[in-house]
C-alpha positions as semicolon CSV with decimal commas, in nm:
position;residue;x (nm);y (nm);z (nm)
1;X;5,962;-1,227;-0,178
2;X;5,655;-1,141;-0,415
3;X;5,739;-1,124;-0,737
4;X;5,505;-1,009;-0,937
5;X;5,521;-1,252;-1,332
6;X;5,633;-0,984;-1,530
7;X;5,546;-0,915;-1,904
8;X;5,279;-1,237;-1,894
9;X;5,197;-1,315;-2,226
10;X;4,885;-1,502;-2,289
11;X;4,815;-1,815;-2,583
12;X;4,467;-1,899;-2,546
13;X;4,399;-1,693;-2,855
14;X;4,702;-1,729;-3,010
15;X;4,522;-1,870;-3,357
16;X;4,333;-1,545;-3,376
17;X;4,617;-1,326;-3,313
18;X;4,927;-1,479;-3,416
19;X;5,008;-1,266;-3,775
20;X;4,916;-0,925;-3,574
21;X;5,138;-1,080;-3,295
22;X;5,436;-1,190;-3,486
23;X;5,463;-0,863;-3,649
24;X;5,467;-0,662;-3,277
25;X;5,711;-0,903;-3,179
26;X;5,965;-0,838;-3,451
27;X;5,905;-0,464;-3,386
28;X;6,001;-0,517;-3,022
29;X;6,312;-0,749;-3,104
30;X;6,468;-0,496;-3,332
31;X;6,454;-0,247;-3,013
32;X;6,610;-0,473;-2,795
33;X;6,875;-0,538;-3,039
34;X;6,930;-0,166;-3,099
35;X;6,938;-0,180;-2,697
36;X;6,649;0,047;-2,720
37;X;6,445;-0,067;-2,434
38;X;6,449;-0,206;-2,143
39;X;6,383;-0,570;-2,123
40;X;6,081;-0,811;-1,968
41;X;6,078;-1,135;-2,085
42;X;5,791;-1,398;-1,878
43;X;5,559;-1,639;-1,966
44;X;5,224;-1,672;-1,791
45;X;5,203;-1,997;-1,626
46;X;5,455;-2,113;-1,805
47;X;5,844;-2,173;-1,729
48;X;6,028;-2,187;-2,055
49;X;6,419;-2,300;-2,092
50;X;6,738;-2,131;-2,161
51;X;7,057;-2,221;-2,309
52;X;7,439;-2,065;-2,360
53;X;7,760;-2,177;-2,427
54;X;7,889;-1,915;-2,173
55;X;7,729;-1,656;-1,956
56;X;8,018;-1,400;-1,781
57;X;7,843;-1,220;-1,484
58;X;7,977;-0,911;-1,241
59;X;7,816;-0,830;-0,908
60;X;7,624;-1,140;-0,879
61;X;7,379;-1,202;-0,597
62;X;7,132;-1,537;-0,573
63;X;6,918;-1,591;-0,311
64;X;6,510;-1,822;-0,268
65;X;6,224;-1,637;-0,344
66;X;5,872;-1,691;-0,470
67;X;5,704;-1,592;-0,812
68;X;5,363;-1,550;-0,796
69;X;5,111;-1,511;-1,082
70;X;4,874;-1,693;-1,278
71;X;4,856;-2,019;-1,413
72;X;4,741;-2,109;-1,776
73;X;4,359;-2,121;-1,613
74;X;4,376;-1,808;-1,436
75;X;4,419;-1,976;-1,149
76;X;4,651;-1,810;-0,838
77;X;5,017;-1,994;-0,900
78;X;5,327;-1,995;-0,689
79;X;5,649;-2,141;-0,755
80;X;5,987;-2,176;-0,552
81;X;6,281;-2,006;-0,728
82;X;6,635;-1,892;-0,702
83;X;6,678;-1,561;-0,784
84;X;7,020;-1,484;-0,976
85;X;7,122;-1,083;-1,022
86;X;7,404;-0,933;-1,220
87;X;7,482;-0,565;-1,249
88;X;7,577;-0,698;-1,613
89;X;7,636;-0,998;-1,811
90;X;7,768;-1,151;-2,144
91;X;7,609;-1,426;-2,286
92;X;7,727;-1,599;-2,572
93;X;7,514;-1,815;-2,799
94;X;7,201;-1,777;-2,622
95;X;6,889;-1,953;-2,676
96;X;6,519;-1,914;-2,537
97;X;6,220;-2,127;-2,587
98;X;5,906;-2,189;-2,442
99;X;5,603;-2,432;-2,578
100;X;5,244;-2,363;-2,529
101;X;5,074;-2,671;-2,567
102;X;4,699;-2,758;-2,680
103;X;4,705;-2,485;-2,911
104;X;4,344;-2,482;-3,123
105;X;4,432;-2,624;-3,487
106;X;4,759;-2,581;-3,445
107;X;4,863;-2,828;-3,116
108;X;5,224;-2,745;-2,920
109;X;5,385;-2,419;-3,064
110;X;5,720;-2,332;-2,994
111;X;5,848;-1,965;-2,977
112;X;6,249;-1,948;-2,933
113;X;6,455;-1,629;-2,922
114;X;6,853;-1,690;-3,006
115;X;7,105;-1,431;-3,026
116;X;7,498;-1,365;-2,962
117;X;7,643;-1,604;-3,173
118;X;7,929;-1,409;-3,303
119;X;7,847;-1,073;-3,041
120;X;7,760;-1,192;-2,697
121;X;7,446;-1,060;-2,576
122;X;7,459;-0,801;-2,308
123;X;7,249;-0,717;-2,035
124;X;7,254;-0,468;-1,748
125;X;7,081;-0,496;-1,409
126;X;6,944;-0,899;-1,502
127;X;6,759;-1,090;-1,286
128;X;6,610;-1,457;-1,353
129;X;6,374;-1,642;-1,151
130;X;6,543;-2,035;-1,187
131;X;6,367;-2,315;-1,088
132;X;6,627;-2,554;-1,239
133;X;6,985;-2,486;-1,298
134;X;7,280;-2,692;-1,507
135;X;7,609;-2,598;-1,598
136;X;8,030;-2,563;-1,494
137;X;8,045;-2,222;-1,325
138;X;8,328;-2,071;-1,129
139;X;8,284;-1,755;-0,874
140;X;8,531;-1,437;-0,792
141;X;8,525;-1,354;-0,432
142;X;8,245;-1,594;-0,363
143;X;8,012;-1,467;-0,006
144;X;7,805;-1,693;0,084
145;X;7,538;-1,656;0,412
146;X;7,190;-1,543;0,438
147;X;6,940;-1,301;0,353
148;X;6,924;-0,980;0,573
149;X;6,707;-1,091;0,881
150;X;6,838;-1,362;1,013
151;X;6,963;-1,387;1,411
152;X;7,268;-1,589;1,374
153;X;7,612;-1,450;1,333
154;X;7,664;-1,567;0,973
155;X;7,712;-1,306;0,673
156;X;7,375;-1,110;0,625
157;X;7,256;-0,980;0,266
158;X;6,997;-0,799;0,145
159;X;6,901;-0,841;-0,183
160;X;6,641;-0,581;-0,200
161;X;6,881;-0,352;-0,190
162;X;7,028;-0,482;-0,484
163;X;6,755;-0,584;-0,678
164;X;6,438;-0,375;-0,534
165;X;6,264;-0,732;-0,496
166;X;6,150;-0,871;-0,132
167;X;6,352;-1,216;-0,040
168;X;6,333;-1,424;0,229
169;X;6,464;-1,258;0,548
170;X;6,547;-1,594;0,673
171;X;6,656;-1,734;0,369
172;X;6,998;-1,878;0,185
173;X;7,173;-1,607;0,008
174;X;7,485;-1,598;-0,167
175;X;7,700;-1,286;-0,382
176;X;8,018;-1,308;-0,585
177;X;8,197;-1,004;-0,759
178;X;8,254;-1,247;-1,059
179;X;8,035;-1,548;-1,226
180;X;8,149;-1,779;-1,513
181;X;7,881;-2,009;-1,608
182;X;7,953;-2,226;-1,930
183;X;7,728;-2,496;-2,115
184;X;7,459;-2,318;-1,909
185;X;7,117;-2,510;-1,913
186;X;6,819;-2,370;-1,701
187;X;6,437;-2,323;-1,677
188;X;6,309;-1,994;-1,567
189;X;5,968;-1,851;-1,464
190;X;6,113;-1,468;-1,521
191;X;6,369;-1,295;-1,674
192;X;6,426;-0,892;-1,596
193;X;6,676;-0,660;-1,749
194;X;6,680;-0,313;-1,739
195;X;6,883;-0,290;-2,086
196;X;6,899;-0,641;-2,269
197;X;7,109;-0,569;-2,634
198;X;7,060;-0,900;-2,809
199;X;7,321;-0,909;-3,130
200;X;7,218;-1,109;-3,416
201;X;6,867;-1,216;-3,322
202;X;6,663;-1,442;-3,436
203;X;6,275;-1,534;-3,353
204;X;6,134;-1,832;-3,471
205;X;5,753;-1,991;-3,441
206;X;5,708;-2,362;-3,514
207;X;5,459;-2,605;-3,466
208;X;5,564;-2,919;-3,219
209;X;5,844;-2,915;-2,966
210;X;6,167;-2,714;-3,050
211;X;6,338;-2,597;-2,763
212;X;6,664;-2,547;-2,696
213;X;6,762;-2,844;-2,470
């Protein structure tokens, strides 16, 4: 797959343009929370970290990919990922934060997103690009076998029908009609949802390291 780092967002000016920013941000998050547009959440060169105490899934699919972009240099980056797809979710008491370190003035700054506390958060057509993956999770009508491609006889997928992204033709792939992932912890390169209704959010910038785990 080449997945393209979607809705980069760059820091190395972030002193000169943080008030201008912050206030384009909060215009943005009261959209999504009105589930008035459709959702891109990535950091340029950067992975950031995501926490819930529950995240209910339907029509999942997972299968290896690559993310390609740019690292904090400009520099070409590539990073090995697992791509997991739902044709919806609920998320309850969700939390997103990323640091951007070396910051002039300032040092490490810490953006975090949290929402669904007492409304879960809910997304249509989500996809996240996980490098790292903890929590409890139990599947519905589990499939597991490979990407569409491969020669053997085992169960062939393919995810780019699914998710219009290019996977691995050779690669691990697995699908389930039902996820339930609790005291989720994870690090993403990429999040993509094409509605993503965040109740009761809240966006926070701090100097140092706050993130959610």
């Amino acid at each position: 797959m080449e997945s393209q780092v979607r809705g980069g967002t760059r820091w190395k000016r972030f002193a000169v343009v943080m008030v201008p920013s912050v206030a384009a941000t909060a215009c943005i998050g009261v959209a999504l929370a009105q589930g008035a547009l459709a959702a891109s959440f990535s950091v340029s060169g950067q992975s950031f970290k995501v926490s819930a105490d529950q995240l209910v899934g339907y029509d999942m699919i997972q299968y290896g990919a690559l993310d390609t972009g740019k690292d904090l240099k400009g520099d070409d980056a590539a990073h090995p990922v697992a791509v997991s797809g739902f044709k919806s979710a609920d998320i309850t008491n969700m939390c997103q934060s990323v640091v951007t370190p070396n910051i002039p003035v300032l040092g490490s700054v810490t953006l975090r997103l949290e929402a669904g506390k007492d409304t879960p958060v809910h997304a249509d057509n989500i996809y996240i690009d996980i490098s790292d993956l903890k929590a409890d999770a139990t599947f519905k009508d589990l499939d597991i076998g490979v990407a569409a491609g491969d020669t053997s006889n085992a169960t062939q997928m393919n995810p780019g029908d699914v998710s219009g992204k290019k996977a691995n033709p050779y690669g691990f792939a697995q699908r389930a009609s039902e996820a339930v992932l609790t005291g989720v912890q994870q690090t993403a390169w990429a999040t993509t949802a094409g509605t993503f209704k965040l109740s009761g959010l809240h966006m926070s910038l701090s100097t140092g390291s706050n993130e959610c785990y």
